[in-house]
Structures are given as C-alpha cells and as structure tokens.
ChimeraX commands (.cxc) that place a marker at each C-alpha (Angstrom):
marker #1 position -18.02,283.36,-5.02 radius 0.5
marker #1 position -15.46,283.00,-2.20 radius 0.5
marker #1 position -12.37,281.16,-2.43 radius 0.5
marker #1 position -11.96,278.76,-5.23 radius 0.5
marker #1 position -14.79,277.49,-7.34 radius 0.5
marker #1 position -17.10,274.59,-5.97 radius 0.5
marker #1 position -18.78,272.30,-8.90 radius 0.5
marker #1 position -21.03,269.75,-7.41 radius 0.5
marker #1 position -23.00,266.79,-9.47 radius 0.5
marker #1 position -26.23,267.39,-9.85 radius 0.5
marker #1 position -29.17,264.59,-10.46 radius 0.5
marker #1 position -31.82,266.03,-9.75 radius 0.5
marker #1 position -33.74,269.40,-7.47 radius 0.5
marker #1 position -32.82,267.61,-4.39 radius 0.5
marker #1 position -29.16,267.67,-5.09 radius 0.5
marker #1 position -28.71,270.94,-6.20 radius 0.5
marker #1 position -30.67,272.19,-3.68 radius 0.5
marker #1 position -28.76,270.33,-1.05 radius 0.5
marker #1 position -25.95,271.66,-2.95 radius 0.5
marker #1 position -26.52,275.39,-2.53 radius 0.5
marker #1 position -27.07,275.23,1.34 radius 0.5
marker #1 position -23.68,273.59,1.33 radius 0.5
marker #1 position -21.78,276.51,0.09 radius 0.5
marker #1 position -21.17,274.91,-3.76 radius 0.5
marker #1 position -20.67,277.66,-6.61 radius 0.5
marker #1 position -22.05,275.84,-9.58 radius 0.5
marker #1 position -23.56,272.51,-10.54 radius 0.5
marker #1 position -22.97,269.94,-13.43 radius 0.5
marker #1 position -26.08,268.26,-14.26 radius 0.5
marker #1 position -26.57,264.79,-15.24 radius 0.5
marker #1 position -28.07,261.74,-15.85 radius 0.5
marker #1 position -27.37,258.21,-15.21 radius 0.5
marker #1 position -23.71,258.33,-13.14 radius 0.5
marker #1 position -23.58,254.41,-13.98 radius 0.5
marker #1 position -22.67,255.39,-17.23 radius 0.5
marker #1 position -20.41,258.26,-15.56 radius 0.5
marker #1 position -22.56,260.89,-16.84 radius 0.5
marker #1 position -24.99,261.47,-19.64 radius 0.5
marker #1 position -27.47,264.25,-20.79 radius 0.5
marker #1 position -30.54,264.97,-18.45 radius 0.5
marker #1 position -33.88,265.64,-19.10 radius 0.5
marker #1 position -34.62,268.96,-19.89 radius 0.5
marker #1 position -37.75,269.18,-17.32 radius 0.5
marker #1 position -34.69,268.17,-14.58 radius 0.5
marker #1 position -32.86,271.51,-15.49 radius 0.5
marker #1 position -36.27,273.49,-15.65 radius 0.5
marker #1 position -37.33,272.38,-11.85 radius 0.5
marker #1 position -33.56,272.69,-10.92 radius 0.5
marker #1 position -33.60,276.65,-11.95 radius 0.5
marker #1 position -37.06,276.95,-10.66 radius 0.5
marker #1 position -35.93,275.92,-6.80 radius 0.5
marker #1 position -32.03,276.77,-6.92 radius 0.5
marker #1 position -30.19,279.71,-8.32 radius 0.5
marker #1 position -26.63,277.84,-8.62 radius 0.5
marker #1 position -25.60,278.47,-12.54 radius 0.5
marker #1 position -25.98,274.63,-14.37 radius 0.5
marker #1 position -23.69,273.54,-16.50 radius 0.5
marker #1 position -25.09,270.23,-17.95 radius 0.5
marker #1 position -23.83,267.32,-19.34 radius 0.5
marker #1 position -24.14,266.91,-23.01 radius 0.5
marker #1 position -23.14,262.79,-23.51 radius 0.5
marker #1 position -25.39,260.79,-24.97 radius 0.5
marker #1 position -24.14,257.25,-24.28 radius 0.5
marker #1 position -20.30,255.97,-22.90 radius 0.5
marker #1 position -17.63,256.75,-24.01 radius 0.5
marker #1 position -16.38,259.67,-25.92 radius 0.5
marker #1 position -17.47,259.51,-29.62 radius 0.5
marker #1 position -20.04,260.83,-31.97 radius 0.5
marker #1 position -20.92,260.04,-35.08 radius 0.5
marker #1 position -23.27,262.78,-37.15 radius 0.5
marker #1 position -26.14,261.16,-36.05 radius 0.5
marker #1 position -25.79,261.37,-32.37 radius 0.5
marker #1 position -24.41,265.14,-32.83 radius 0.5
marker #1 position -27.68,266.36,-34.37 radius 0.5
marker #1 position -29.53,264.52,-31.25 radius 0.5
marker #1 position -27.00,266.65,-28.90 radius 0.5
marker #1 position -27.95,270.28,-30.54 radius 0.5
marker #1 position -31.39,269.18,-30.54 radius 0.5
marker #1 position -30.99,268.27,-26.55 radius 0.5
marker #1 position -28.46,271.80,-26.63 radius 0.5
marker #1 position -31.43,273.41,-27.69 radius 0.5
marker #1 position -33.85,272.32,-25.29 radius 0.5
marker #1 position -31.55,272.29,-21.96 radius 0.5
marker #1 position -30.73,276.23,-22.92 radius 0.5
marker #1 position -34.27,277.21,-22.71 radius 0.5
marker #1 position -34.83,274.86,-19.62 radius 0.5
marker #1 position -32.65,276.71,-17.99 radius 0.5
marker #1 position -28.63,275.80,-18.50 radius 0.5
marker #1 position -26.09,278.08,-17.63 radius 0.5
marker #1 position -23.83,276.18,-20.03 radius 0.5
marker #1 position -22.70,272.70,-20.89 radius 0.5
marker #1 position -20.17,270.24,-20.56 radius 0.5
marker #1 position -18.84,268.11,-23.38 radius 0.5
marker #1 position -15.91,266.74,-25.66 radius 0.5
marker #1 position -14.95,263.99,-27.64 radius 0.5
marker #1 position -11.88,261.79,-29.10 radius 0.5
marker #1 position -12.11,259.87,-32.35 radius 0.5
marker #1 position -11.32,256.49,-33.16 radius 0.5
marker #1 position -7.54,256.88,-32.93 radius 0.5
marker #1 position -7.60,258.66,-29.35 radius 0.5
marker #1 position -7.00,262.07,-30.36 radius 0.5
marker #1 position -9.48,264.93,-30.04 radius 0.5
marker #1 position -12.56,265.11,-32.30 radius 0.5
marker #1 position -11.87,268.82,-33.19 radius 0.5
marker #1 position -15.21,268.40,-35.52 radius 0.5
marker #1 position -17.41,267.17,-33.29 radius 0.5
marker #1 position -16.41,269.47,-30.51 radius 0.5
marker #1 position -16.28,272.78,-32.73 radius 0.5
marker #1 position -19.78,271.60,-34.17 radius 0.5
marker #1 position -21.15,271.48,-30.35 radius 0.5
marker #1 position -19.31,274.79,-29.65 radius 0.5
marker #1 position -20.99,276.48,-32.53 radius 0.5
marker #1 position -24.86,274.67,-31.20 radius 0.5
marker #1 position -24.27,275.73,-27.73 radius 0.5
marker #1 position -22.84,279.59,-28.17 radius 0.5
marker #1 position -22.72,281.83,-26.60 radius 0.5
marker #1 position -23.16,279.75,-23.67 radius 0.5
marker #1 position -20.00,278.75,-22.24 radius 0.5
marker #1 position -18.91,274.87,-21.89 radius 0.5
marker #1 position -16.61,272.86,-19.86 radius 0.5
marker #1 position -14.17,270.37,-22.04 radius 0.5
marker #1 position -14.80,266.80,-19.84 radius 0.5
marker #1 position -12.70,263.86,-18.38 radius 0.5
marker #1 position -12.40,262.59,-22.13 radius 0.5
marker #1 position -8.82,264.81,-21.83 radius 0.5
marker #1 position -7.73,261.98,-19.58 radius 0.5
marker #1 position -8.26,259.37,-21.53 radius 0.5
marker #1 position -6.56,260.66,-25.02 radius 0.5
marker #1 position -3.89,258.75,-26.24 radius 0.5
marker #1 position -1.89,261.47,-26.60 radius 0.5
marker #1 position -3.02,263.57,-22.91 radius 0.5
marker #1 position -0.07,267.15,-24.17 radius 0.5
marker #1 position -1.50,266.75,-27.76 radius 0.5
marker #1 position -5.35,266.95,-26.18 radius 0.5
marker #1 position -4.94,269.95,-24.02 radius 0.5
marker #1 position -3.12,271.79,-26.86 radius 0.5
marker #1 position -6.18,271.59,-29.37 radius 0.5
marker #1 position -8.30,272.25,-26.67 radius 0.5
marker #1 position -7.17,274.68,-24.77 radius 0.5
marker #1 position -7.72,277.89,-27.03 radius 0.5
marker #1 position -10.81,276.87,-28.13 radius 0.5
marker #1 position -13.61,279.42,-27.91 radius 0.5
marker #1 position -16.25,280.43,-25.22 radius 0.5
marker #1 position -13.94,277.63,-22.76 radius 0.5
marker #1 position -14.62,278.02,-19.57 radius 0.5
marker #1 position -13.01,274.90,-17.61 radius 0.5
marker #1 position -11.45,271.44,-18.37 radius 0.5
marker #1 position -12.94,269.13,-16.27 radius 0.5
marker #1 position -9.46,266.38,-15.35 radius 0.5
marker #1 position -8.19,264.29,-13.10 radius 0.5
marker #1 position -4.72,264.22,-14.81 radius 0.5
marker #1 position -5.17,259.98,-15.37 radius 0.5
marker #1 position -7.89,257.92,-16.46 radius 0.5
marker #1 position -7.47,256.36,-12.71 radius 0.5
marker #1 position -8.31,259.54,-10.69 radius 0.5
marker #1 position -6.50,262.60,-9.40 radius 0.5
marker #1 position -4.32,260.81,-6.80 radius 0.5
marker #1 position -2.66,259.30,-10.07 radius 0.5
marker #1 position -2.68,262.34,-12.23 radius 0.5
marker #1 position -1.33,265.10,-9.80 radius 0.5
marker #1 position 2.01,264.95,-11.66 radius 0.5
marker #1 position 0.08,265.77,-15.64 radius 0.5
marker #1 position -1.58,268.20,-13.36 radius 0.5
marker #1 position 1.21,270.36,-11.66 radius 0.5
marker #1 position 2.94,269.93,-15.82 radius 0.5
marker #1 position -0.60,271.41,-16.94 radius 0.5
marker #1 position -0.18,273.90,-14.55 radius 0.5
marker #1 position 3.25,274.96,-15.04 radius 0.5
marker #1 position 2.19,275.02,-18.82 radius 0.5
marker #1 position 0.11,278.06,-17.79 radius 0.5
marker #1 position -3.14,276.37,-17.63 radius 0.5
marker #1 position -4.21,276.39,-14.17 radius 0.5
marker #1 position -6.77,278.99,-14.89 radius 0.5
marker #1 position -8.58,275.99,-17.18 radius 0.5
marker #1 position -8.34,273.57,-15.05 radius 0.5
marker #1 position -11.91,272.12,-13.14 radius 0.5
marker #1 position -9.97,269.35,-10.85 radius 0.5
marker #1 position -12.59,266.39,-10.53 radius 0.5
marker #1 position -12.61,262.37,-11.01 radius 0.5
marker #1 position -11.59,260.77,-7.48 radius 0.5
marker #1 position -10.80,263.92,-5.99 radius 0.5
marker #1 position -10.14,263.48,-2.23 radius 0.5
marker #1 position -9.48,265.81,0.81 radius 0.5
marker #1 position -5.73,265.07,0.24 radius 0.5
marker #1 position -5.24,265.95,-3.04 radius 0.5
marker #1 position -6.25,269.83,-2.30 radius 0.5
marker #1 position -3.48,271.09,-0.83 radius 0.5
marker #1 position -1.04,270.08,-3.77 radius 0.5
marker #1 position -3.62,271.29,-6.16 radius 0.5
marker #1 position -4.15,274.89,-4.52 radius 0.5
marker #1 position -0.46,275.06,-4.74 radius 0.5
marker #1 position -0.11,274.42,-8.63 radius 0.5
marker #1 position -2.58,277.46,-8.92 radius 0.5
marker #1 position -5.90,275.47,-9.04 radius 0.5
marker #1 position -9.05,277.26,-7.96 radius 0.5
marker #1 position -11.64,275.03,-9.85 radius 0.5
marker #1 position -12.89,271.84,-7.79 radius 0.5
marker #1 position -15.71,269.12,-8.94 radius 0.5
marker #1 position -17.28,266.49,-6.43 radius 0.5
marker #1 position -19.90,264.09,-6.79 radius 0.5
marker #1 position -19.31,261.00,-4.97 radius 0.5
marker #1 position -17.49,262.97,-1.99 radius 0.5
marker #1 position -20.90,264.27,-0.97 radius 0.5
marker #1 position -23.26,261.70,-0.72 radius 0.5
marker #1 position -22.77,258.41,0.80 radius 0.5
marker #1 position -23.57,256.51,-2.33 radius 0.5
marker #1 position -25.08,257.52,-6.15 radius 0.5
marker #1 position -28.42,255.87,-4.60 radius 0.5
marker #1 position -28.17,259.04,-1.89 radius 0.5
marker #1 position -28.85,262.54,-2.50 radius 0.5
marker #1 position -25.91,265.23,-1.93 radius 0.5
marker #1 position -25.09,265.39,1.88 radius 0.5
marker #1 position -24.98,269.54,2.55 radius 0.5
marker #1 position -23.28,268.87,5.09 radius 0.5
marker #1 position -20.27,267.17,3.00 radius 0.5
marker #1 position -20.44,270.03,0.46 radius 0.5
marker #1 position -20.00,272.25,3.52 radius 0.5
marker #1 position -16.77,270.49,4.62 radius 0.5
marker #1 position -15.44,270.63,1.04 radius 0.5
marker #1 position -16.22,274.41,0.83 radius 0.5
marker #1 position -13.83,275.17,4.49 radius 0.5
marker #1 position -11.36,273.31,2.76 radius 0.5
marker #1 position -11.31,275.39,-0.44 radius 0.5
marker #1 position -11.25,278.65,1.31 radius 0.5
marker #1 position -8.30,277.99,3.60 radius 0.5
marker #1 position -5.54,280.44,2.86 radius 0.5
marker link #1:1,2 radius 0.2
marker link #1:2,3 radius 0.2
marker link #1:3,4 radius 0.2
marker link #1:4,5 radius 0.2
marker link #1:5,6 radius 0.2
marker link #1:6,7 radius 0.2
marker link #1:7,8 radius 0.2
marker link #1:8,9 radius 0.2
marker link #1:9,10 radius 0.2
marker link #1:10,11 radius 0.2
marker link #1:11,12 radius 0.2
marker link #1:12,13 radius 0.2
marker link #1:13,14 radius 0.2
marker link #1:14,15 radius 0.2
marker link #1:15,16 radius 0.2
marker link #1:16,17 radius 0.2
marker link #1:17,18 radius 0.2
marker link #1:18,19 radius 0.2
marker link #1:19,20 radius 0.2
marker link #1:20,21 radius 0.2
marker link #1:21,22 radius 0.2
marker link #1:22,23 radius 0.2
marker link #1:23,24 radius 0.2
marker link #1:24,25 radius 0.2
marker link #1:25,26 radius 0.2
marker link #1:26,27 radius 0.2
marker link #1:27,28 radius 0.2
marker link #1:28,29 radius 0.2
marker link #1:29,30 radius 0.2
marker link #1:30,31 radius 0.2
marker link #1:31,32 radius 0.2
marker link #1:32,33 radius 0.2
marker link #1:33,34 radius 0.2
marker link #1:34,35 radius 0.2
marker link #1:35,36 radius 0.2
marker link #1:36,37 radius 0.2
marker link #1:37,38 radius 0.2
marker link #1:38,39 radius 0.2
marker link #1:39,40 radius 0.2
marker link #1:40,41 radius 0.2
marker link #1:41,42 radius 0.2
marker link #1:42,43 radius 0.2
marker link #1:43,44 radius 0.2
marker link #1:44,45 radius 0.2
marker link #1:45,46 radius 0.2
marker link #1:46,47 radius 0.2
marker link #1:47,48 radius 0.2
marker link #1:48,49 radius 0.2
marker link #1:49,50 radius 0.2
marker link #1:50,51 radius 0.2
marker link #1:51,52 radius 0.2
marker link #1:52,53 radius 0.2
marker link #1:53,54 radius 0.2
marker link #1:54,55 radius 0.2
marker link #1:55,56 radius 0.2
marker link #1:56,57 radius 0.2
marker link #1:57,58 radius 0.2
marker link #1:58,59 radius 0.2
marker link #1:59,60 radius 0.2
marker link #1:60,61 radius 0.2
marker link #1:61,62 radius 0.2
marker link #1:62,63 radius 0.2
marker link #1:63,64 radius 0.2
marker link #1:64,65 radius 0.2
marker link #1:65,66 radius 0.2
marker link #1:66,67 radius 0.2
marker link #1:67,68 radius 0.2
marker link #1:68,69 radius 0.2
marker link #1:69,70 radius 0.2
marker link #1:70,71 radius 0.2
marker link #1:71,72 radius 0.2
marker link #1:72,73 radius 0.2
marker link #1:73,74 radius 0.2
marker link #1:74,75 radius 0.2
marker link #1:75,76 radius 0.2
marker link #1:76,77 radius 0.2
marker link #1:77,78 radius 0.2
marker link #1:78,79 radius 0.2
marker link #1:79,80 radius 0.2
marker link #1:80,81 radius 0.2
marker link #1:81,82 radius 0.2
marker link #1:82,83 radius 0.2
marker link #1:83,84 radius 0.2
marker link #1:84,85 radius 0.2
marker link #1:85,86 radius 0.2
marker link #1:86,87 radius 0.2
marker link #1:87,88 radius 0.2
marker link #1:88,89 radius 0.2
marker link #1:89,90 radius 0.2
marker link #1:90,91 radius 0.2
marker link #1:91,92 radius 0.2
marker link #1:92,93 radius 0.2
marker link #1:93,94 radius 0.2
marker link #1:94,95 radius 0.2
marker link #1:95,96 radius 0.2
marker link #1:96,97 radius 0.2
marker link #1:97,98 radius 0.2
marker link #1:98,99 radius 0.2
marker link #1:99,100 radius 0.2
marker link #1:100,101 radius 0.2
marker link #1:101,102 radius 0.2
marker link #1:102,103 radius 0.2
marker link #1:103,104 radius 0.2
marker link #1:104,105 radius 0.2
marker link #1:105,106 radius 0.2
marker link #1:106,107 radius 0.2
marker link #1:107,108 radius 0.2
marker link #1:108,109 radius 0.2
marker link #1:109,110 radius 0.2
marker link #1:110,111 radius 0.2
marker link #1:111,112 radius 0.2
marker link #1:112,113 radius 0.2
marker link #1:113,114 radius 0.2
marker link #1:114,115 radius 0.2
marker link #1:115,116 radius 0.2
marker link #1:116,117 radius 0.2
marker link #1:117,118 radius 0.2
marker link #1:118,119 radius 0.2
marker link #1:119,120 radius 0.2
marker link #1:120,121 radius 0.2
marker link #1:121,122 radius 0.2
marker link #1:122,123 radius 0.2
marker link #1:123,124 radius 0.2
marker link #1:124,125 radius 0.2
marker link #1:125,126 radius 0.2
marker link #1:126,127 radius 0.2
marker link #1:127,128 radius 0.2
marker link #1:128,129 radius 0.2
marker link #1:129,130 radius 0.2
marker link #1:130,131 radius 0.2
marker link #1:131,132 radius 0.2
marker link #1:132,133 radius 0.2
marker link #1:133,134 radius 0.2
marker link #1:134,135 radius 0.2
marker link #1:135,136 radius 0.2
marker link #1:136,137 radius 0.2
marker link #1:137,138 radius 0.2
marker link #1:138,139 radius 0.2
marker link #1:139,140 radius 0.2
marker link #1:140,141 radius 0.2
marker link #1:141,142 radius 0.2
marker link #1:142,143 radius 0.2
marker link #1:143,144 radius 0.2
marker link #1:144,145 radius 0.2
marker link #1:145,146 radius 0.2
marker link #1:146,147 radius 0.2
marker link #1:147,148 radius 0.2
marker link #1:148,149 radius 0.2
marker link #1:149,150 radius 0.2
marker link #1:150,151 radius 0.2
marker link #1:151,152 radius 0.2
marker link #1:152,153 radius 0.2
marker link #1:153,154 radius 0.2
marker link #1:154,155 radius 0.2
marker link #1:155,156 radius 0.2
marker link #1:156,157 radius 0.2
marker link #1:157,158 radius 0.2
marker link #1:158,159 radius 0.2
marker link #1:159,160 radius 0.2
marker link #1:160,161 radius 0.2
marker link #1:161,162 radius 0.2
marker link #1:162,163 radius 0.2
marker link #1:163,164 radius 0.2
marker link #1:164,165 radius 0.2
marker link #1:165,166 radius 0.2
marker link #1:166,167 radius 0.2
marker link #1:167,168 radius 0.2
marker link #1:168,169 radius 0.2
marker link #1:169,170 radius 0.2
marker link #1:170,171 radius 0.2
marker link #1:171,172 radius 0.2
marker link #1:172,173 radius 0.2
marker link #1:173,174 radius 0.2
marker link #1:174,175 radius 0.2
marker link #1:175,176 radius 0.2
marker link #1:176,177 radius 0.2
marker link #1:177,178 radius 0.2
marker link #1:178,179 radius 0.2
marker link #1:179,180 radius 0.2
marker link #1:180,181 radius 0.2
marker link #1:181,182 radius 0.2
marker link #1:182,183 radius 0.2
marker link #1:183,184 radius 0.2
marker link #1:184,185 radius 0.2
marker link #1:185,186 radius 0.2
marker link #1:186,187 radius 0.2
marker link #1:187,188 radius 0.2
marker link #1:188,189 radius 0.2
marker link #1:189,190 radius 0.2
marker link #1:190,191 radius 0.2
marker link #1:191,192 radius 0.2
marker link #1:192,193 radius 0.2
marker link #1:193,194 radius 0.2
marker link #1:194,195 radius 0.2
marker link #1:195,196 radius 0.2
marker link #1:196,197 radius 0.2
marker link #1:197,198 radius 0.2
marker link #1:198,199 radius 0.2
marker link #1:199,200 radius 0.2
marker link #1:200,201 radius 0.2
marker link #1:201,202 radius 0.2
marker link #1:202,203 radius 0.2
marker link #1:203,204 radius 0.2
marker link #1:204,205 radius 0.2
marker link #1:205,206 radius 0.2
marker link #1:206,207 radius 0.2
marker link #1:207,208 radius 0.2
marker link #1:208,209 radius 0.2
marker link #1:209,210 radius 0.2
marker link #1:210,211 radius 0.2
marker link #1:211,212 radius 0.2
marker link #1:212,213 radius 0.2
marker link #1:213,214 radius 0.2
marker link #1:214,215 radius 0.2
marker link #1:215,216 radius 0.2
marker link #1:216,217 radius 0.2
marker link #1:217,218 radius 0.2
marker link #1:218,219 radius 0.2
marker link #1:219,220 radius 0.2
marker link #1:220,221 radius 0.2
marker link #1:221,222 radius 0.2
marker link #1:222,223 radius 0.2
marker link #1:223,224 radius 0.2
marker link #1:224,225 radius 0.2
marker link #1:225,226 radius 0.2
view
C-alpha cells in the first residue's frame, strides 16, 4: 500500500474490480446501499475473490439500524461463517442498544464469531447518544482494525471537529474516515493524522452505476500527496 489506506464500497465483481484498477487498497462489501449497507451474499464475496485480489472486509448488518436482538445475532455468525469461507478478509459491524449506548454484548459476541479475522467498528459510533462514551468502549476492543466515522450522523463536513478531538485523543490510527467524505475534507483530515479513507458514492455517478476507476484514481492522487 502507498500513502494512506483507500476503502472503496463494493456491490458486486464489477465494483471491486473497477476498484482495483483505480488504485483502492481494500473493499467493504455490501448489499442493498438503500438501506446504507447490509450483509451480501456469500456467492458475491466468492466471485469477488475469484476476479480481484483487494482484501474484503464485508458488511455484517442484517436490516437498518443498529440493533440486534439474539435472534438476528445467531443469523449474523451463521452469515460470519459462510462469508469467511467465501472469501472475507474480515468484517465490518457494531451495534447500540435501546438507550444509544454501545451494545458491548452483541459486539463482543460478533468479535468472538468472526476471530481471528479482523473487523471494522461502523458509522453506528456516530449516531450514539453519547459519541466520547462510544469510542471509549470501543476502542480497545480486540482484533480492531478501523472505526469506520464521519464524526456526525450528517457526514464528515459536520463531524471534522469530533474528528480532530478523536484524533488528539490518540486515535487517529483507528480511524477509517467515510460517510459524505468529499475532496475538501482531506486535507484537514491528513493533518489530524488520518491515513484511513472510505468512498462509495464519490466513485460512481449514482448507486444504480458501477464504481468509476477513474474516480477511485483521482481519490488515490489525492491521498498520496505529501
């Protein structure tokens, strides 16, 4: 990898392929972006590996939102199960209970399905009632790799400030800056001591359009500056 780490969405062979020609370092894998994200088929993640060597880290989200009850955690280390053998790299997930704060349960219980593979905390950070309180019980949790945020439920451009404070914190290393990311934003966010960057709609023209390489390629020259 050159530069800082490029994360790209992922919905099928023809984006991740698209993807890799474009310079990105990794994928996250989904399904159904409507929904901003939910688990993919585990033939998706086999074809994916069989035509593109970018490491997947797939999404592991069974409906909105950012709960779980027992029942739809037994569904996700059933769908863990199947997605590692397909072919993931690792997986992203995370969840908040009824009262906003982090579902230490339900995300230790997907930890423990998914290990050793490592997993990327998601946006559900941003949308914790209490956002200092979310990043402290997640932050030393095992086999983390990133924390996917945008620093505000509205997108980076709002959450740059809860960024540069995560940062100063000492958590740039953990940070995977995504959610209405924009060309602007990058030059603040390499200076806080970011190196981890996630696109999706800044490549393609639409969700109805496949990844444009040639976006991903613009993205990656802007990363690698300085």
């Amino acid at each position: 990898m050159t530069g800082s780490l490029l994360e790209v969405i992922a919905l099928d062979v023809r984006d991740a392929v698209a993807a890799e020609r474009g310079g990105a370092d990794r994928l996250e894998v989904v399904a159904d972006m409507a929904a901003d994200g939910l688990t993919p088929a585990p033939e998706t993640v086999a074809a994916i590996a069989a035509e593109c060597a970018l490491p997947q880290m797939v999404m592991l989200r069974g409906e909105a939102g950012f709960t779980a009850d027992a029942e739809a955690l037994d569904r996700l280390r059933n769908d863990a199960k199947a997605l590692a053998q397909a072919g993931a790299a690792g997986f992203v997930f995370g969840f908040l209970d009824a009262d906003g704060a982090v579902d230490l349960a339900a995300t230790e219980a997907m930890i423990h399905a998914v290990s050793p593979l490592p997993w990327t905390f998601h946006r559900a950070v941003d949308y914790a009632a209490d956002t200092s309180a979310s990043w402290r019980a997640v932050r030393l949790l095992p086999n983390l790799a990133t924390v996917l945020t945008s620093g505000s439920p509205s997108g980076v451009g709002d959450g740059l400030p809860v960024l540069k404070a995560r940062c100063e914190a000492g958590d740039a290393g953990l940070v995977l800056a995504g959610g209405g990311l924009k060309p602007p934003h990058v030059r603040a966010l390499l200076d806080y001591g970011i190196r981890a960057f996630h696109v999706g709609s800044a490549v393609r023209t639409s969700w109805t359009e496949p990844v444009d390489p040639s976006l991903v390629a613009r993205w990656r020259s802007l990363l690698d500056r300085d």
